[in-house]
Chimera marker file (.cmm) of the C-alpha trace (Angstrom):
<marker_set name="trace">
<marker id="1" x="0.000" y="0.000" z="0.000" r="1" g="1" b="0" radius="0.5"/>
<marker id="2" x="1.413" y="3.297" z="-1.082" r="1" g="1" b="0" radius="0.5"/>
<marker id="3" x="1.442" y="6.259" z="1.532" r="1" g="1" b="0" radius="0.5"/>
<marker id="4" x="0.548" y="9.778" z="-0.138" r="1" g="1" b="0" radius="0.5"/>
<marker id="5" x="1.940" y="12.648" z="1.799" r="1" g="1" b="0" radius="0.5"/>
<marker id="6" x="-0.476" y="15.403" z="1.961" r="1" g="1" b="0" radius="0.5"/>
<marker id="7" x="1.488" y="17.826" z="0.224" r="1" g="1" b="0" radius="0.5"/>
<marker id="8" x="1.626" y="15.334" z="-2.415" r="1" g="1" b="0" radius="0.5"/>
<marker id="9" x="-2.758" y="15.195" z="-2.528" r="1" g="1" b="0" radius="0.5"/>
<marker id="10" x="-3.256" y="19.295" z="-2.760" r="1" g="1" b="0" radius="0.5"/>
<marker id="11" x="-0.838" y="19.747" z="-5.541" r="1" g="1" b="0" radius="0.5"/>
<marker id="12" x="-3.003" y="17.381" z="-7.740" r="1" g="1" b="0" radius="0.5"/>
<marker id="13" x="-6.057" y="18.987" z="-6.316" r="1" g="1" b="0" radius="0.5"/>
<marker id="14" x="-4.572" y="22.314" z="-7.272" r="1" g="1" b="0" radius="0.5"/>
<marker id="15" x="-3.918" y="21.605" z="-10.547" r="1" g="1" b="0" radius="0.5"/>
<marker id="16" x="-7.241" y="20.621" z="-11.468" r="1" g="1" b="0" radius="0.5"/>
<marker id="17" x="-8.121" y="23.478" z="-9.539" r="1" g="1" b="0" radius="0.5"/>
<marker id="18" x="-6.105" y="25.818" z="-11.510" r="1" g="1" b="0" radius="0.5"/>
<marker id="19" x="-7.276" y="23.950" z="-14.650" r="1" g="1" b="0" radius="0.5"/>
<marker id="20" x="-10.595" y="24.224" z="-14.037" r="1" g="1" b="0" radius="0.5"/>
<marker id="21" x="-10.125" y="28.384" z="-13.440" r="1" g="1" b="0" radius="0.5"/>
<marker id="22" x="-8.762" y="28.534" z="-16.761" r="1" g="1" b="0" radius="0.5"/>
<marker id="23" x="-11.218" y="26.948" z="-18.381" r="1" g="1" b="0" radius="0.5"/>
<marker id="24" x="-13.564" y="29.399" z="-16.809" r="1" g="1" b="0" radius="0.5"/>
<marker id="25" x="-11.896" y="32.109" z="-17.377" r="1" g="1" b="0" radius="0.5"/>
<marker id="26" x="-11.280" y="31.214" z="-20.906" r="1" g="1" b="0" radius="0.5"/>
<marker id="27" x="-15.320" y="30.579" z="-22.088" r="1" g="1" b="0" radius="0.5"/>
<marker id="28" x="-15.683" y="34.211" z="-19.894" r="1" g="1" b="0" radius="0.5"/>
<marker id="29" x="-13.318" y="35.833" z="-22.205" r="1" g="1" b="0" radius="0.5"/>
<marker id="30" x="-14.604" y="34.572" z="-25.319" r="1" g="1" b="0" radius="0.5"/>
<marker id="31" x="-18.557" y="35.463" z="-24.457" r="1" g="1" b="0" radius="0.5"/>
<marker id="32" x="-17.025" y="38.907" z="-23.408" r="1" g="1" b="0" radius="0.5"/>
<marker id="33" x="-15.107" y="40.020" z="-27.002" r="1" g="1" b="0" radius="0.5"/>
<marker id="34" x="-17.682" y="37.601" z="-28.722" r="1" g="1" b="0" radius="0.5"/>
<marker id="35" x="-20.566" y="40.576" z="-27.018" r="1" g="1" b="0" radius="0.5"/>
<marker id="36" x="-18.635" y="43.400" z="-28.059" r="1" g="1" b="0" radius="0.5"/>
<marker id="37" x="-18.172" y="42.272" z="-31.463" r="1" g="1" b="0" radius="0.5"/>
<marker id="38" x="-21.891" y="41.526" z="-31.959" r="1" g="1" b="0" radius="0.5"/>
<marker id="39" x="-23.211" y="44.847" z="-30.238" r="1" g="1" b="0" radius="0.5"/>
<marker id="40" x="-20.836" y="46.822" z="-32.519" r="1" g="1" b="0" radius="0.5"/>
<marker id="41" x="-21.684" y="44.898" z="-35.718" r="1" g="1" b="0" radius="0.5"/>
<marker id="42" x="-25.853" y="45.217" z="-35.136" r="1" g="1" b="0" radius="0.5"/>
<marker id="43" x="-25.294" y="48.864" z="-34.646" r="1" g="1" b="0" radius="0.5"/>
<marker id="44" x="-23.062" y="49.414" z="-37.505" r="1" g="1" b="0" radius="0.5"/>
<marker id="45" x="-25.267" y="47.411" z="-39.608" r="1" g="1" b="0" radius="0.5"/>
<marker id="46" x="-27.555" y="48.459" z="-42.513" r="1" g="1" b="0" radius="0.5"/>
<marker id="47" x="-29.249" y="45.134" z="-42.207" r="1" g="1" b="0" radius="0.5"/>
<marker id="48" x="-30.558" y="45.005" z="-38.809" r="1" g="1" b="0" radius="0.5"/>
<marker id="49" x="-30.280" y="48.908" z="-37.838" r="1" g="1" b="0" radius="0.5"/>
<marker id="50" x="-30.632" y="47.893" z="-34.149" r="1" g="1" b="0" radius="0.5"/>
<marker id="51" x="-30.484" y="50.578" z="-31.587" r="1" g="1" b="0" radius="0.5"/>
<marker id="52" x="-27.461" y="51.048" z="-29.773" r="1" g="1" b="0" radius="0.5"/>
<marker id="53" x="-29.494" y="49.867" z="-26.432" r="1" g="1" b="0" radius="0.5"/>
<marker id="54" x="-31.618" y="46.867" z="-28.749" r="1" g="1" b="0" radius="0.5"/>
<marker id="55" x="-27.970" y="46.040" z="-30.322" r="1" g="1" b="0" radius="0.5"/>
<marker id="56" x="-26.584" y="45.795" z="-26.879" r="1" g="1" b="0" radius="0.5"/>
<marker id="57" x="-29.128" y="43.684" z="-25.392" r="1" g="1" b="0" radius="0.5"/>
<marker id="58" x="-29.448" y="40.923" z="-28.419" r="1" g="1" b="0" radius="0.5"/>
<marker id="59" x="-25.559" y="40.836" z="-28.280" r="1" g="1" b="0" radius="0.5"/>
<marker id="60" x="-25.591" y="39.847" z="-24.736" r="1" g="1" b="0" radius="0.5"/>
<marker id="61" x="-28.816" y="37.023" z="-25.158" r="1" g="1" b="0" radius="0.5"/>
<marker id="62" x="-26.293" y="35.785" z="-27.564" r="1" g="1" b="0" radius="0.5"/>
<marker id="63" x="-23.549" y="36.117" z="-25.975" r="1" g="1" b="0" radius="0.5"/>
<marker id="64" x="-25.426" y="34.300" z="-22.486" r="1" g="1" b="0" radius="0.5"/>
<marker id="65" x="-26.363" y="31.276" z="-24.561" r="1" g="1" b="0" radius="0.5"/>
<marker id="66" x="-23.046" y="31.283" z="-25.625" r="1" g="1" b="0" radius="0.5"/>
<marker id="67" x="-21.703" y="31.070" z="-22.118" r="1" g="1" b="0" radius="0.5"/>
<marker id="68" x="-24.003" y="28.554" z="-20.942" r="1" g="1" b="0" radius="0.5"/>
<marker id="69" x="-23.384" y="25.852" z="-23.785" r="1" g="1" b="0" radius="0.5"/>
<marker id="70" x="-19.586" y="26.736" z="-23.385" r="1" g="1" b="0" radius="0.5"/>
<marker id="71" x="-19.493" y="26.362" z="-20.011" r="1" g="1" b="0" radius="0.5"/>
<marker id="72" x="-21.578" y="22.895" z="-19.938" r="1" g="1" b="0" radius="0.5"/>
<marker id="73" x="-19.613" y="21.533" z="-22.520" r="1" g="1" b="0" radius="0.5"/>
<marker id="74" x="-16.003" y="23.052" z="-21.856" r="1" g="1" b="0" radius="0.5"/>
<marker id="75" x="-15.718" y="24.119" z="-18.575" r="1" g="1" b="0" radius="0.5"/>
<marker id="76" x="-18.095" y="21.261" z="-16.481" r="1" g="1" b="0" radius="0.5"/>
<marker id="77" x="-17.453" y="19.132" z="-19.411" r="1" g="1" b="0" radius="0.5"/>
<marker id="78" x="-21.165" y="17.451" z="-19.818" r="1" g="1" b="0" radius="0.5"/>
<marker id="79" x="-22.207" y="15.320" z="-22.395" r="1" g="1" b="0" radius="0.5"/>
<link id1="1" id2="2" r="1" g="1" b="0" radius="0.2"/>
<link id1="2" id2="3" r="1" g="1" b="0" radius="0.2"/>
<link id1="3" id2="4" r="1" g="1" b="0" radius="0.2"/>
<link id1="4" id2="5" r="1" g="1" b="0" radius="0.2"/>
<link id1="5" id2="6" r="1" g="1" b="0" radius="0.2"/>
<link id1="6" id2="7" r="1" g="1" b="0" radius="0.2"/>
<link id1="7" id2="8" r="1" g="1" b="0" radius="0.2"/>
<link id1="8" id2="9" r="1" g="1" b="0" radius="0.2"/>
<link id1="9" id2="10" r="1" g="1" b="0" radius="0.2"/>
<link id1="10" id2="11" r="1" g="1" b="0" radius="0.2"/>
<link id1="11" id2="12" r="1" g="1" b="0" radius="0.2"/>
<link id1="12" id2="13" r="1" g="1" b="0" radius="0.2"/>
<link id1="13" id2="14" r="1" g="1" b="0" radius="0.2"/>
<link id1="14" id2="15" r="1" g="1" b="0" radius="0.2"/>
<link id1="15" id2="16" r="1" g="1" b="0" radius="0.2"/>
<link id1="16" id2="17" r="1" g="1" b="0" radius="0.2"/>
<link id1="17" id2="18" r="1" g="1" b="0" radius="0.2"/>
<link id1="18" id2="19" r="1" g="1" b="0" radius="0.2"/>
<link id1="19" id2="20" r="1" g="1" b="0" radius="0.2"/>
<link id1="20" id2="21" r="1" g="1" b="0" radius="0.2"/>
<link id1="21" id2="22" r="1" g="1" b="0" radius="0.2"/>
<link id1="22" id2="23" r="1" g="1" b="0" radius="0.2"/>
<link id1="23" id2="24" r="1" g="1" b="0" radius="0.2"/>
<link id1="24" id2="25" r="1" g="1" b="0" radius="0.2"/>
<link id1="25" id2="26" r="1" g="1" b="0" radius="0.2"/>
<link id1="26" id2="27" r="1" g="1" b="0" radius="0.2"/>
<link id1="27" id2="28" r="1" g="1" b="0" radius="0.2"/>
<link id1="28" id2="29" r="1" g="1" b="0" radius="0.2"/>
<link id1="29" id2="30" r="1" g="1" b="0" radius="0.2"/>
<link id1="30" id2="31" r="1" g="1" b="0" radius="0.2"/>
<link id1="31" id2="32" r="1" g="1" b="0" radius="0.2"/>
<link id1="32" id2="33" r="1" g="1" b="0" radius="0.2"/>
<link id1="33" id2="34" r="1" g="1" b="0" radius="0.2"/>
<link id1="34" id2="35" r="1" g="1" b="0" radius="0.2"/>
<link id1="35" id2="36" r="1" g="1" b="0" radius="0.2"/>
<link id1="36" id2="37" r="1" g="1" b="0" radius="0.2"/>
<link id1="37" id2="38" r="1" g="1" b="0" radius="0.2"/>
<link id1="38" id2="39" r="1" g="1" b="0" radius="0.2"/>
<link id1="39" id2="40" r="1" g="1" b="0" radius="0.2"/>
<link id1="40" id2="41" r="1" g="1" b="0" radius="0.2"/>
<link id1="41" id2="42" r="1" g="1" b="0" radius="0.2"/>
<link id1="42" id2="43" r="1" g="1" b="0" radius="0.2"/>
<link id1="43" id2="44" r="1" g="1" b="0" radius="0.2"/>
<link id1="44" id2="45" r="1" g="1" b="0" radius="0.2"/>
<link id1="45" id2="46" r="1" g="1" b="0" radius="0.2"/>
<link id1="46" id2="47" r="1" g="1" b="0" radius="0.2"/>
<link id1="47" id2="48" r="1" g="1" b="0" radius="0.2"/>
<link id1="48" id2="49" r="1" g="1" b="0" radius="0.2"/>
<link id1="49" id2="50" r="1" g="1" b="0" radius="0.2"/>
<link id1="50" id2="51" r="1" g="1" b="0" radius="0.2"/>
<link id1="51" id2="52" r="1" g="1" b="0" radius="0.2"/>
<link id1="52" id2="53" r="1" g="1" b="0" radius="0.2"/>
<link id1="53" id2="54" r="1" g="1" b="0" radius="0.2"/>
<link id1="54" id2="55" r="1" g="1" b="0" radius="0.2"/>
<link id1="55" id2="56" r="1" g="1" b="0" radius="0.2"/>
<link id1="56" id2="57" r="1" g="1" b="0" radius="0.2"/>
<link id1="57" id2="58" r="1" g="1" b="0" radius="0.2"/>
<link id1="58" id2="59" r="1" g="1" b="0" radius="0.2"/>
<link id1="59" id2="60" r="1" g="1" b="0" radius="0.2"/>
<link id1="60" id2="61" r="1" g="1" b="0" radius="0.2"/>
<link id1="61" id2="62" r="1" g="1" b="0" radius="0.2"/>
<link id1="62" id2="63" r="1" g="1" b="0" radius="0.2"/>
<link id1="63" id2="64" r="1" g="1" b="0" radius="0.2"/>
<link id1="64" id2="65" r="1" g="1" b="0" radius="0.2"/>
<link id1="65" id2="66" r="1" g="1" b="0" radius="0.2"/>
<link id1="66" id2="67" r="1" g="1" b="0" radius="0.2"/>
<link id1="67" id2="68" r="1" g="1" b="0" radius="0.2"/>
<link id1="68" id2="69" r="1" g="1" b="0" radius="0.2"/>
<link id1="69" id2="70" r="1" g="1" b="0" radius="0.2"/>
<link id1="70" id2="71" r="1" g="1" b="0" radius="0.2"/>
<link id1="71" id2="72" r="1" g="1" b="0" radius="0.2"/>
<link id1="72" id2="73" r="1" g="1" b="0" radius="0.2"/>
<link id1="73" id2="74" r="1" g="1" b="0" radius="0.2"/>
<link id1="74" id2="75" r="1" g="1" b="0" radius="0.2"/>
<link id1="75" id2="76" r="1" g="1" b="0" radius="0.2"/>
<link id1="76" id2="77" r="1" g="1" b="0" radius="0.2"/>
<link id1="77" id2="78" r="1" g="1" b="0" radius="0.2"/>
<link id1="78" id2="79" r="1" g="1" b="0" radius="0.2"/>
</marker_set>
């Protein structure tokens, strides 16, 4: 039977850890340019001539469902 030290157990807990908090941070940086790229491209379109306060909120519904499915399937990893 091996003996694990317990400095030994929280360095592979902290990795995952750490791991985990990228992956996070990561999907949150994404949704965050992917937002500011849609709410400047519906206001600067001639197509969709949102608002600036319409462009702003359809660019964060997208970017939320974004998030969600990235975070599900990236960050808590589910099927």
């Amino acid at each position: 039977m091996r003996v694990v030290g317990v400095s030994e157990h929280r360095c592979s807990a902290g990795g995952a850890a750490l791991k985990l908090l990228a992956r996070f941070g990561l999907v949150g940086i994404v949704a965050t340019i992917l937002y500011a790229a849609l709410a400047a491209a519906f206001v600067k379109s001639e197509r969709f001539g949102f608002s600036p306060v319409r462009a702003s909120l359809a660019a964060y519904a997208a970017a939320a469902l974004f998030s969600y499915l990235a975070h599900r399937s990236v960050t808590l990893r589910v099927a």
